[in-house]
C-alpha positions in Angstrom: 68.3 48.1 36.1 67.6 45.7 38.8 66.7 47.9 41.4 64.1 49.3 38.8 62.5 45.6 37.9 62.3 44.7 41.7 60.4 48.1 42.4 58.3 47.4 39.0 57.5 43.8 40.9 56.4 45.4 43.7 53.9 47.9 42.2 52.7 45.1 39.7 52.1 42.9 43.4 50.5 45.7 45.4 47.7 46.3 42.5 47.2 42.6 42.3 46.6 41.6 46.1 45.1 44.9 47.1 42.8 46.7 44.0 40.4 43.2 43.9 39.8 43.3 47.5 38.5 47.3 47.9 36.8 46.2 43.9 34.6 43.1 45.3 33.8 44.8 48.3 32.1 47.4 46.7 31.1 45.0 44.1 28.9 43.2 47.1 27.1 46.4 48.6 26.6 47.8 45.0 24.7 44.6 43.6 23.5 42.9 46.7 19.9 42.1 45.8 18.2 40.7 48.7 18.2 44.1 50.6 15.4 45.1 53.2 13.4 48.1 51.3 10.9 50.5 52.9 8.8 53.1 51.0 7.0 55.7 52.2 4.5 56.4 49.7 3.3 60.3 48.8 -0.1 60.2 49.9 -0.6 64.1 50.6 -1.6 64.6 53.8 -2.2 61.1 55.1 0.3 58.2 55.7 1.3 54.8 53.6 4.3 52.5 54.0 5.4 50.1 51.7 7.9 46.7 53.2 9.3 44.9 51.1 11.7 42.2 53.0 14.6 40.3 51.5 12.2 37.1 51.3 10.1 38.6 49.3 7.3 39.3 51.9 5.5 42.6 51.2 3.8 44.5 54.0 1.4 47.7 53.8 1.1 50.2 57.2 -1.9 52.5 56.2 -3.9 53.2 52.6 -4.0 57.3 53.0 -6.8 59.2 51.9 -9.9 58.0 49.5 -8.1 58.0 46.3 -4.9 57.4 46.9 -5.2 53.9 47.0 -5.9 54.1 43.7 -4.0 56.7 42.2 -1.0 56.3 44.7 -0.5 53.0 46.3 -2.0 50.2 43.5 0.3 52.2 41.1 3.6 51.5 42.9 2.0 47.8 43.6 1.5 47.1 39.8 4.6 48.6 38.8 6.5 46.6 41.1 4.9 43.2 40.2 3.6 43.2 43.7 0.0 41.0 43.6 -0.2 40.7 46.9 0.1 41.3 50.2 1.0 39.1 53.0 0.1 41.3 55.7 -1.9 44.9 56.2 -1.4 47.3 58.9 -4.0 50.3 59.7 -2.6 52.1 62.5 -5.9 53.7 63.4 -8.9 54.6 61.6 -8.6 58.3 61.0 -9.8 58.9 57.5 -5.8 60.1 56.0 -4.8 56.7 57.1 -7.6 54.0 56.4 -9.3 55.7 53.7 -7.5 54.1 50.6 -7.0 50.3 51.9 -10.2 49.2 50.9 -9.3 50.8 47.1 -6.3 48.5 47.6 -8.2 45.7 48.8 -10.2 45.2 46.6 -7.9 46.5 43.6 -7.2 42.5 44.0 -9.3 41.0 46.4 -9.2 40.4 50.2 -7.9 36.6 49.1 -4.9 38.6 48.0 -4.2 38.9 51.3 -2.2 35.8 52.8 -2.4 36.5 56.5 -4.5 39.2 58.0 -4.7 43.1 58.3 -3.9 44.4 61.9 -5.5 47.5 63.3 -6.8 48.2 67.2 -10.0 46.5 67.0 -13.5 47.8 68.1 -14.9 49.8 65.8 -15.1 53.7 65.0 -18.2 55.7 62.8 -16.9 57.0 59.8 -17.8 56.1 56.1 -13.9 55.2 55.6 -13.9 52.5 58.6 -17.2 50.8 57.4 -15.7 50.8 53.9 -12.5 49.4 55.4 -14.1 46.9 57.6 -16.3 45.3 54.9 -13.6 45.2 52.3 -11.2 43.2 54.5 -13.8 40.8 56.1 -12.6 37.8 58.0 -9.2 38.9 57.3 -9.2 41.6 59.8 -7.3 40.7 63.3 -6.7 42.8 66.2 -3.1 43.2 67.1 -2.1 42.7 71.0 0.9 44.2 72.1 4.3 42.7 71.9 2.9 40.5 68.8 6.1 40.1 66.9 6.1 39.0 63.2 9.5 37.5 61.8 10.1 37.2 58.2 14.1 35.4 58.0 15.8 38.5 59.5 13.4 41.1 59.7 11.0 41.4 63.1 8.2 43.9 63.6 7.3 44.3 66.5 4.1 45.9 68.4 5.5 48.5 71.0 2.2 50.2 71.7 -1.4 49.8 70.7 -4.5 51.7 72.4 -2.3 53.1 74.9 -0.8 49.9 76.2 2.9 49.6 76.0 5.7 46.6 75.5 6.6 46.6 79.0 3.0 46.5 80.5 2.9 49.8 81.5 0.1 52.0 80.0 -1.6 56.1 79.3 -4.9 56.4 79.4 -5.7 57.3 76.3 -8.8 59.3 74.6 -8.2 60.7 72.0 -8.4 58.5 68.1 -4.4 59.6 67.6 -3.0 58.3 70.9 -4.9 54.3 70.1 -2.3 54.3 67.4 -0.4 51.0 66.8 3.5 51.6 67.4 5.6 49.2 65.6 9.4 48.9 65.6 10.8 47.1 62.5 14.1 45.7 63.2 16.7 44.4 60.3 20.1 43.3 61.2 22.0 46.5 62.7 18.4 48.5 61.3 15.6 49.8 63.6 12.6 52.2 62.0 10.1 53.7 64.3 6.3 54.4 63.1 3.1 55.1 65.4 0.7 56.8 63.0 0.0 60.3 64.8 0.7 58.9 68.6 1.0 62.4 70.9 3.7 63.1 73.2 2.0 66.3 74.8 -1.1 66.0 78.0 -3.7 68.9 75.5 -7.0 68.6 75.8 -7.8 64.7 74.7 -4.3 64.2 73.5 -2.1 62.2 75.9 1.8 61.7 76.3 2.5 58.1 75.2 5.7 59.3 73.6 7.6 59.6 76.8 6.6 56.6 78.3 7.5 54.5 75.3 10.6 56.3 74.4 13.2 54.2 76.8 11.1 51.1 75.1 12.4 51.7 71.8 15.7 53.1 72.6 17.7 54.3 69.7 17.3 53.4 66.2 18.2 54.6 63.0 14.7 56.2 60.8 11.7 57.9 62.5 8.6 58.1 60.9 7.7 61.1 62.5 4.1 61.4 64.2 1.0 63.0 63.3 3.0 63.9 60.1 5.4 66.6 62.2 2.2 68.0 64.0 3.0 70.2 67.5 1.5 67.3 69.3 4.3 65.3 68.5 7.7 63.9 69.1 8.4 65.8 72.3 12.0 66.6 73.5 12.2 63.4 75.9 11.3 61.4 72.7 13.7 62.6 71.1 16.9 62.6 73.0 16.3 58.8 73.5 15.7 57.7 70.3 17.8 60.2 68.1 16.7 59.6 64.6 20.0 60.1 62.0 17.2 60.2 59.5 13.4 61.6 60.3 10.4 61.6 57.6 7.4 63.7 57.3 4.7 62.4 55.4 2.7 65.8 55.0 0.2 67.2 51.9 -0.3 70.8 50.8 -3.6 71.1 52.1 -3.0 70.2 55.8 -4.0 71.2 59.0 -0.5 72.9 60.1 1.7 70.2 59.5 4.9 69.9 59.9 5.4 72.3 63.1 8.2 74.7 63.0 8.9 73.6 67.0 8.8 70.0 65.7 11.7 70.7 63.1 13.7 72.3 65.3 13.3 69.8 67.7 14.4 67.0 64.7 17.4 69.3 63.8 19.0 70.2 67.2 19.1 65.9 67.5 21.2 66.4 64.4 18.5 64.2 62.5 18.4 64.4 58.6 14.9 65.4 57.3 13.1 64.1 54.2 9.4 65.0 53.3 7.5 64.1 51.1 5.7 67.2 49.9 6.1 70.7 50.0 3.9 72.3 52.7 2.9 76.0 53.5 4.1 75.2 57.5 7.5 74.9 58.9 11.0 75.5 57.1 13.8 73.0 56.8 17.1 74.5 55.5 18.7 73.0 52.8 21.5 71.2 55.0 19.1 70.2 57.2 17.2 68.3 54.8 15.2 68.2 51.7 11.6 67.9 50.5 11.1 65.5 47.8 7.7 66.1 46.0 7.6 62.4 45.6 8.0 58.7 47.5 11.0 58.3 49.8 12.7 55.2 49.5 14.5 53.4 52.1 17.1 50.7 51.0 19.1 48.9 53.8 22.3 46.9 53.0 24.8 44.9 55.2 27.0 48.2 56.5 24.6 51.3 55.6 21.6 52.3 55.0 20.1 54.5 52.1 17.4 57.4 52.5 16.7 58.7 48.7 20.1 59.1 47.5 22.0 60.0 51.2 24.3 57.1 52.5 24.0 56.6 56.1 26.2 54.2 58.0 25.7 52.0 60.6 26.7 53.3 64.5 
């Protein structure tokens, strides 16, 4: 009988001093509410990412497509209380990517925006960039390289911008694509990568900034990729230096061959994870090599991992 109470005692400890420790543990990551969140919103074929940090400071990268800004991106805005936006990025001016931030400018008004919206500079003719340009008004600023903006915890940074790179180097660029702004966003243990549709192949007017900047960004944890998976995009070299765990393709169903097949395979023999956001009638990804989600893909990063959609990644 006694030997029975002392080994009762000692079950009745163990559940005491161990079960509330592994409980509150996952008590923390499961209801921790100041979290760094990224969205990348469906556009179609175009681009638009959403930052929202811990602090409560809301960034944009890109507007998509005419349209979209208003039946895409002031949607998600309204329905997350956001009214405004402290800062704007437009990688470049093509018309997928600048075409909807003067629908959300002026969903709210340019005073809506507290700091400035970032792009290249200079100036490019297209209906979309004079529509962008007036909307935004004094609030427009062009970005230099290295600019870093710091929100508590959460830096981005300016890796590359009309073919000039952190580290001084350069590529001559020609082509609209390769004067794409690269910017690393950096949380804690988290890096994400996003350069609009920056090359990484010497074709015609395209030029190879990828391989320059790889070693600049070194590896981190979500790529963005380029040019929405086109073949002028994250080369090989790129690759094996950064080595996504986790690689998104903003692509539409009516696109211009997007994602490559040569780009996927490239993504899957890194052993990255791809999401996309819409099904596309180029390129196959099995289904344990990723998934295509016909919607948003959201980004949730916590102390020790890292969400993309529902998959739990974490940290090396």
């Amino acid at each position: 009988m006694k030997i029975y109470f002392w080994v009762l005692s000692l079950i009745i400890l163990f559940f005491q001093c161990e079960c509330p420790n592994i409980s509150n543990k996952n008590k923390i990551n499961k209801t921790e509410d100041k979290f760094l969140k990224i969205c990348i919103i469906d556009v179609d074929q175009g681009d638009a990412i959403l930052i929202m940090t811990p602090d409560n400071k809301y960034i944009l990268i890109d507007g998509g497509k005419k349209t979209y800004g208003n039946n895409e991106i002031n949607p998600l805005l309204d329905s997350l209380q956001i009214t405004h936006l402290d800062y704007i990025f437009a990688s470049h001016f093509d018309a997928d990517h600048i075409g909807g931030l003067d629908e959300v400018i002026n969903h709210s008004t340019r005073e809506s925006i507290i700091n400035y919206c970032y792009d290249r500079g200079d100036t490019f003719l297209s209906q979309q960039f004079w529509d962008y340009k007036t909307s935004i008004g004094n609030k427009r600023k062009t970005i230099a390289v290295a600019e870093t903006l710091i929100f508590g915890e959460v830096k981005i940074i300016c890796v590359c911008v009309n073919g000039k790179l952190i580290n001084g180097d350069s590529v001559k660029v020609k082509d609209e694509n390769d004067f794409c702004i690269g910017l690393v966003i950096k949380y804690r243990d988290f890096e994400f990568f996003t350069a609009g549709d920056i090359s990484g192949v010497d074709i015609g007017n395209h030029k190879n900034v990828e391989t320059k900047l790889a070693p600049l960004i070194g590896d981190i944890d979500v790529y963005k990729v380029s040019h929405h998976g086109s073949k002028y995009s994250s080369n090989s070299a790129f690759l094996n230096i950064i080595k996504p765990e986790a690689a998104i393709i903003s692509v539409g169903t009516n696109n211009y061959g997007h994602p490559a097949q040569e780009v996927l395979n490239r993504l899957i023999n890194i052993k990255s994870r791809i999401y996309q956001t819409n099904s596309s009638d180029y390129g196959n990804i099995a289904k344990e090599q990723g998934c295509i989600l016909n919607g948003d893909i959201w980004i949730k990063v916590f102390n020790d991992f890292y969400l993309v959609d529902k998959d739990t990644f974490l940290f090396r």
